[in-house]
N, C-alpha and C positions, 0 to 999 in steps of 0.2 A: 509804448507798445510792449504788452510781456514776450518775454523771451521762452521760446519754446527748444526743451532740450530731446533735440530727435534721437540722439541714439539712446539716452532714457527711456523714450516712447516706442523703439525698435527692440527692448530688451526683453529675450524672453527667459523661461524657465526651464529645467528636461523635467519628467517626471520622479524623476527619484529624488529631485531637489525638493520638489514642491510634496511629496511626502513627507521628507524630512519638516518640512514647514507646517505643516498641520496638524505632524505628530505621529512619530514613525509604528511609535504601536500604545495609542491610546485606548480610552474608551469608546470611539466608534470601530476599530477597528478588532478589538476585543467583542463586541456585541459579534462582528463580523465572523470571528473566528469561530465562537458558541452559536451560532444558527448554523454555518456550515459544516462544521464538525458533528454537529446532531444528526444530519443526514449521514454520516457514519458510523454514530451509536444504532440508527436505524437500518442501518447492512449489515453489520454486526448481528442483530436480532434477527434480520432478514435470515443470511445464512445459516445459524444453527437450527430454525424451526425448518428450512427444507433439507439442512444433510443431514443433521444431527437426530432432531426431537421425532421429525417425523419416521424414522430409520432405526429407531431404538428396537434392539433385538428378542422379542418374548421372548425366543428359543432357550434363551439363557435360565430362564425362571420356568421350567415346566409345567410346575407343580402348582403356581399360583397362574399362568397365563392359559394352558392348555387342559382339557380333561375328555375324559373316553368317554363316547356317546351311550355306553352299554357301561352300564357300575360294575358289571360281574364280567368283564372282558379281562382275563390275567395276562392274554398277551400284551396289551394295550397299557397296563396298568406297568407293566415290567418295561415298556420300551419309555413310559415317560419318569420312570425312576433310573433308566440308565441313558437318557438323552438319543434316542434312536428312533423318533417318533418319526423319522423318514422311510422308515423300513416298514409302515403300518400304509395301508392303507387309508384314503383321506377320508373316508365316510368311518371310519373306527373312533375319530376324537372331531373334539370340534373348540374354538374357542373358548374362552367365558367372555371376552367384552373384546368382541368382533372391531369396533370404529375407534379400536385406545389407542393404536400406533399403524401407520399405513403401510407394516407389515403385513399385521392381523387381517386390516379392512379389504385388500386384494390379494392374502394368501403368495405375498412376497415368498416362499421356506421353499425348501426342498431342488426339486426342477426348477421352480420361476424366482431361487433365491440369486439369480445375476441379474434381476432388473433392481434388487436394492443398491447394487452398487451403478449400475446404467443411469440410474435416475441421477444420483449423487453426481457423477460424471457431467452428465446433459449439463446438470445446472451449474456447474465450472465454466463449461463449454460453452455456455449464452452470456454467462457474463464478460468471456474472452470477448465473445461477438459484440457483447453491445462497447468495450471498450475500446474498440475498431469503427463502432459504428461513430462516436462518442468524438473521435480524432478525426474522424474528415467531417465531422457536423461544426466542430466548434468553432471551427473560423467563419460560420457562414452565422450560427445563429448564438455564437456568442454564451457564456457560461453559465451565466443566471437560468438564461430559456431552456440548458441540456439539465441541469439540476432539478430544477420542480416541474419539467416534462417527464424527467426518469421516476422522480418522488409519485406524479399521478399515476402515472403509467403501474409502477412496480408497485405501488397499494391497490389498485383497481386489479390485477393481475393475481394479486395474494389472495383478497377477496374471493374473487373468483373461482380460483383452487381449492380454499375453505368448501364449497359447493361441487365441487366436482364430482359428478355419478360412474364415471368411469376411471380410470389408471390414467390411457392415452390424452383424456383431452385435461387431466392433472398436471401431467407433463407438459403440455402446451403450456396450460396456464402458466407454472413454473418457470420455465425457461424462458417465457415474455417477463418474466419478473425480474429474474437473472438479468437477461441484456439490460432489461431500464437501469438495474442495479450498478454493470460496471459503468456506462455512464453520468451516474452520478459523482461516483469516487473523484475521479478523473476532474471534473468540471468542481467540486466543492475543495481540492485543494487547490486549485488557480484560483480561487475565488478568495480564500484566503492569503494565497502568498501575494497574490499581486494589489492588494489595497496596504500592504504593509511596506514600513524602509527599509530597504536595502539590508541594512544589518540585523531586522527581525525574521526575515525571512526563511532562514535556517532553522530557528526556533519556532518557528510554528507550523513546519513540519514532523518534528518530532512530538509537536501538541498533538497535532492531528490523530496520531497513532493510538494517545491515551482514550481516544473517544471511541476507537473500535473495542480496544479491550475494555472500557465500563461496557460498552453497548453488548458485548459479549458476558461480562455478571451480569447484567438486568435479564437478558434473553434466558442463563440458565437458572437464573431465582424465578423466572417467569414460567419455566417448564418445571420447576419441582412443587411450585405451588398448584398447577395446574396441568394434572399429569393424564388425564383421564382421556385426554382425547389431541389429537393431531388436529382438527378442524378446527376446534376455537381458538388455538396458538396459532394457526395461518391466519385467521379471520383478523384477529387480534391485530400480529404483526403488520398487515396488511390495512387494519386501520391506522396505525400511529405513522405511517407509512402518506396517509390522504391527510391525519390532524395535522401533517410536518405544510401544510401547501399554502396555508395563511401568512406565513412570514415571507410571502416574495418579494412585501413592499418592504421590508426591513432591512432585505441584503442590497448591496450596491455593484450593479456591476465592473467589471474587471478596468479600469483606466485604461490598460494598457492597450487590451482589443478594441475598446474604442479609439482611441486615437491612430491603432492601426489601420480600423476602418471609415478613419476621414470624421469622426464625427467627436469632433473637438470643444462642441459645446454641453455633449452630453458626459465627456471626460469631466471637465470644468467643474458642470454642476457636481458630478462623484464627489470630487475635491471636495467642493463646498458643503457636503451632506457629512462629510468625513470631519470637516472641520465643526462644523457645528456640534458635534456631537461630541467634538475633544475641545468644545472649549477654547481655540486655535482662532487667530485670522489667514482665510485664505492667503496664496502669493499674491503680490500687490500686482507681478509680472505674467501675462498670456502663457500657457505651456505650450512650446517649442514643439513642432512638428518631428517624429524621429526620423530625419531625413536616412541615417544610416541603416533603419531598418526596413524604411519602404521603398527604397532604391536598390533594395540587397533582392538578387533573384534566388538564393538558396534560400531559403525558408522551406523545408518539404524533408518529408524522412527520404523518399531517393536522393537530397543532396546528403544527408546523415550518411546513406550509405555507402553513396559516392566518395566521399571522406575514407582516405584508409587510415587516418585518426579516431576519427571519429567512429569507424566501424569496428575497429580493434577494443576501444572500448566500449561500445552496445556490445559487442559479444562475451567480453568480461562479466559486464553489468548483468546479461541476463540471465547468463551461467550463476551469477549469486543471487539474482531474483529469483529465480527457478526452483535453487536449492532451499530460500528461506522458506520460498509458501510450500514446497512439499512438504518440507518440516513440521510447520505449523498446522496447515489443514492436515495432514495426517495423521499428527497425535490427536487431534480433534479427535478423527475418528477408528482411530484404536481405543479410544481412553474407553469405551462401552465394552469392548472383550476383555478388556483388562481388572473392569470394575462389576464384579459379581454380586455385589449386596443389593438388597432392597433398599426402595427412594431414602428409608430413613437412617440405613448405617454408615457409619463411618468409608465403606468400599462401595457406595453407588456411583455411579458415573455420576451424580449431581455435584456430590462434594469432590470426586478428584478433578472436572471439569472446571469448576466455580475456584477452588485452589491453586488450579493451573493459570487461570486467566486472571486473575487479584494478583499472582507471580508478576504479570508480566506489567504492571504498572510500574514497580520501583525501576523493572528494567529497561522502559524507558526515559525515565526520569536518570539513569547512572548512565547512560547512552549520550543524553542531555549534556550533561556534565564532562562525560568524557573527549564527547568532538572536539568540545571547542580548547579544549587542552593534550590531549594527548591525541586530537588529530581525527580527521573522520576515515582513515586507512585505519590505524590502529587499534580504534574503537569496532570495525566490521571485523577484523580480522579474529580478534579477542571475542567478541560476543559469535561468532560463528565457529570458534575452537571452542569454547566451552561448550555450547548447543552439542556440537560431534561428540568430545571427550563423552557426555552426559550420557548420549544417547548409545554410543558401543558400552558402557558401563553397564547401564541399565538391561542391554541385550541380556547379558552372562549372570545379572543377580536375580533375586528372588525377587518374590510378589511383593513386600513391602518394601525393599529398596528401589525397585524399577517404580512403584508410583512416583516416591519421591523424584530419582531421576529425575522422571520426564518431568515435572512438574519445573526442576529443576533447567531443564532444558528451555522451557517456555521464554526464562526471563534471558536465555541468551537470543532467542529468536525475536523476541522483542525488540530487543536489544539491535540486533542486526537489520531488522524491517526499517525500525527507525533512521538509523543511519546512515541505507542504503537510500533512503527517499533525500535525504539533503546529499549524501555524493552527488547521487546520478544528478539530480538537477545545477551541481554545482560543476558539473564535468562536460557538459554542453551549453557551447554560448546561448546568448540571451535569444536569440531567433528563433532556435531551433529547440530548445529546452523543451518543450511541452511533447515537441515529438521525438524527445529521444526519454522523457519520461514514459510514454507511454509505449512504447517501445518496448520499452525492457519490462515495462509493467505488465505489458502481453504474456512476456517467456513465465513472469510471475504467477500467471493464470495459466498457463498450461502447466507448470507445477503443480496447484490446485487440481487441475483437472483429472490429475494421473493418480491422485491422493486416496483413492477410494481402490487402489490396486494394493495398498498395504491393507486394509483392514479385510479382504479379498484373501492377501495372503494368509493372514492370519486365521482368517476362518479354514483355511486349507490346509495347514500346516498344524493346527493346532497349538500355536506357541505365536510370539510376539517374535522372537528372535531376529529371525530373516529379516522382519519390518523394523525393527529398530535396530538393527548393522546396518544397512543401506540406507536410511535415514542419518543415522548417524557418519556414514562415509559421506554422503551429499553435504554434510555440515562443514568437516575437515576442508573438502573441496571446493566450498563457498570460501573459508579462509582464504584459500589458496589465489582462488581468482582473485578476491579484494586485495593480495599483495600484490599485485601483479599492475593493481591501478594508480596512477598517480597520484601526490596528497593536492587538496584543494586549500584546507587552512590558510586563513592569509593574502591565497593569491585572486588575482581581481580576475572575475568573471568575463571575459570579454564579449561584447555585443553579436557577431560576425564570427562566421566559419573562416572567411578572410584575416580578421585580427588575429583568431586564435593561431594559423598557420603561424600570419608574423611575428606572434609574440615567442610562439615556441622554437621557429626558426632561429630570432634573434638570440635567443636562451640559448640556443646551441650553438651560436658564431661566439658568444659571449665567453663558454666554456671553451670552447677551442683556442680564443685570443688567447684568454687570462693563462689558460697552459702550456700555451707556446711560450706566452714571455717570461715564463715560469722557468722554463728550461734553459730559453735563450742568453736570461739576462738571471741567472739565481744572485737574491739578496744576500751578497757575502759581507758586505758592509753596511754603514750608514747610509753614503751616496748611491749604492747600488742597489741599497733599498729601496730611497728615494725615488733613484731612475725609478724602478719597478711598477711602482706603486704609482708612480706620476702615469707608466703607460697603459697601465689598468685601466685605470681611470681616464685616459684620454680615451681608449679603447671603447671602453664603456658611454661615454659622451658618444663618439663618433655613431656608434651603434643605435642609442638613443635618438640622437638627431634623424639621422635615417629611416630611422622607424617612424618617428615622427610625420619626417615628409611624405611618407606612402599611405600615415591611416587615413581614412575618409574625416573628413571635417564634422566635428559635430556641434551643435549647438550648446550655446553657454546655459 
């Protein structure tokens, strides 16, 4: 009679093992990364055609955008060679190409010029909303379904705006596009980090980043080829937006939310899609229920809150989230006052835009490089001092060194986006990660939001100055927060708001023993070395052990 060996047949797997096993960052999980990350080349284009392209300022270019309805008008003729065409009456000039930017096409200038910045705004403000909407959808319908629901949604949405016979219901269309928009983000970076092993995971967040900034040169090589009109670049963006909805079958959803949601078969097969495609045989052994995390009742940003851990540092995280996208989106949109030449010189907004965002690729590729060596503290703190240094510099110089500057600036802010995305995720245990990424992802979008108040000022001030000292003070003081955060390099992520307490607890009885016996007993000798060192170490065991017996049991 064969002999059957039960606890063989009782053995199961966690899922970071069985990652490991199939292939922690092959070629399925690579195809994974390149579908999801394209949804972020496609926000990337999404938002320059509604802040940027659509928003481009005629007023700048008189001479070639505006003309006097009367040829023999010398007032008229006088206020548009000295930029004062608001002192005229609106029946004295009239456009030449009414539908080129949807300044022109609703007479955005003058009185009605605070709905260019309004609009700009709203559509920060909807994508805040939909990345709110995005965190209490995903547990319920899981990340795949929030990705290419956002993808149909915010190309149906674009479309529609392309068509828009009014302002207000442009708006609408817009800011439905916006929400589907941050929902995506949100949902295609869990999509990537969670089919990947444990030690890729950090690294394909800072891929993630390179897909917004390509996706940002395509959108402005898209606008300088095709400069004529604001509706076909909505239209546009808003189709490549619906072509993105055919790849649903090619992504996989998240293992992890499956198996959170009981449904361990549909995990399994993930595995087996994932292995297939690396080439891999699946685990020989069932994957293990995560009893530690479906038994944990904190999972929810009010326990985040509830944590005065955990709260101390969201409020750090968001103070530096806050600062980076002000940064960023707001040179966006200064870089059009700043840049006076026509589409084809060297001083259009096309070239120092399209120079600023190509910037920011090596920067995060030396972001890349930097965490995992000199630390992901050191790296924020570094790439968010040089952004600051850049941007007060730039205040106080002239026109052709402030391009540079900021241009200069880009690849610190790069630089800091990136490596602000594997902190934060690496600074909250495994339970609650998603909600304390988006969390602070939020304070990041209200940065954004506020970002159309610099190019505001700018228009009011007549100078860049003010918006690039407060900008560049926001950068220094992004530094400042990220010092202020703990380093994660090295140290192991714990599952549980409960582990982390005990680990951090234990770290600090640890530091207390080893300096008491430090004092108690100094190493003046060999033997007293010995002793020493013998009660460190027993210290340390003790500690160890105890810790041991309090964690939750987890499966092998």
């Amino acid at each position: 009679m064969p002999v059957i060996d039960l606890d063989r047949e009782r053995q199961t797997v966690d899922l970071d093992a069985a990652l490991e096993a199939v292939g922690p960052f092959r070629r399925g999980q690579q195809v994974q990364l390149a579908l999801v990350g394209l949804s972020w080349l496609l926000a990337a284009v999404q938002t320059l055609t509604a802040v940027v392209w659509a928003c481009l300022d005629p007023l700048r270019h008189l001479a070639d955008e505006a003309a006097c309805t009367k040829p023999d008008d010398t007032a008229c003729s006088e206020a548009l060679a000295s930029g004062t065409l608001c002192s005229l009456p609106r029946e004295a000039w009239a456009w030449r190409a009414p539908g080129a930017s949807l300044v022109s096409e609703w007479d955005m200038v003058c009185g009605r010029r605070w709905l260019l910045y309004f609009q700009s705004s709203l559509f920060f403000l909807a994508v805040l909303a939909g990345c709110v909407l995005c965190q209490l959808s995903a547990e319920r319908f899981g990340r795949r379904r929030l990705l290419y629901a956002g993808a149909t949604l915010c190309g149906l949405c674009s479309v529609l705006a392309s068509t828009a016979p009014s302002l207000w219901l442009y708006l609408v269309f817009r800011a439905t596009s916006g929400a589907a928009m941050g929902g995506m983000g949100l949902a295609a970076y869990a999509l990537a980090a969670d089919v990947a092993g444990p030690s890729w995971r950090g690294f394909l967040g800072l891929v993630m980043n390179h897909f917004f900034s390509v996706g940002a040169c395509v959108g402005t090589l898209l606008a300088w080829w095709l400069p004529a009109s604001w509706r076909l670049l909505t239209f546009l963006a808003g189709l490549c937006c619906l072509a993105y909805i055919p790849t649903w079958s090619l992504v996989v959803e998240s293992p992890q939310w499956l198996l959170l949601h009981g449904k361990k078969g549909e995990a399994t097969a993930a595995l087996a899609a994932l292995s297939l495609a690396n080439g891999t045989r699946p685990p020989e052994h069932p994957l293990s229920d995560p009893t530690a995390l479906l038994g944990n009742t904190q999972r929810e940003l009010k326990d985040v809150l509830a944590s005065s851990r955990l709260r101390q540092r969201l409020a750090l995280l968001g103070g530096a989230w806050f600062a980076a996208a002000a940064g960023y989106f707001g040179l966006m949109l200064l870089a059009d006052g700043m840049s006076r030449g026509p589409s084809g010189s060297d001083d259009s907004v096309y070239v120092t835009l399209l120079s600023a965002f190509a910037y920011e690729v090596p920067g995060i590729a030396a972001a890349g490089l930097a965490v995992e060596r000199a630390g992901r503290k050191a790296t924020g703190i570094t790439a968010f001092l040089q952004a600051g240094v850049c941007l007060v510099v730039a205040a106080v110089s002239g026109a052709t060194a402030r391009r540079a500057l900021m241009v200069a600036a880009r690849f610190g802010l790069a630089a800091a986006y990136a490596s602000l995305y594997l902190h934060t995720s690496e600074l909250f245990p495994a339970v609650v990660r998603e909600q304390g990424l988006a969390a602070a992802n939020l304070l990041g979008r209200a940065g954004a939001a506020i970002s159309p108040l610099w190019a505001f000022l700018q228009f009011r001030l007549r100078s860049a100055f003010v918006p690039l000292l407060v900008l560049g003070c926001l950068g220094v003081a992004g530094g400042a927060l990220t010092a202020m955060l703990p380093e994660t390099l090295g140290e192991k992520v714990p599952e549980t708001i409960q582990e982390m307490n005990m680990l951090l607890n234990l770290r600090r009885k640890r530091s207390w023993r080893v300096a008491l016996a430090g004092i108690l007993r100094p190493g003046a000798g060999g033997g007293a070395g010995q002793g020493g060192l013998q009660s460190q170490r027993s210290a340390s065991l003790q500690g160890g052990e105890a810790y041991a017996a309090v964690l939750p049991a987890r499966s092998a």
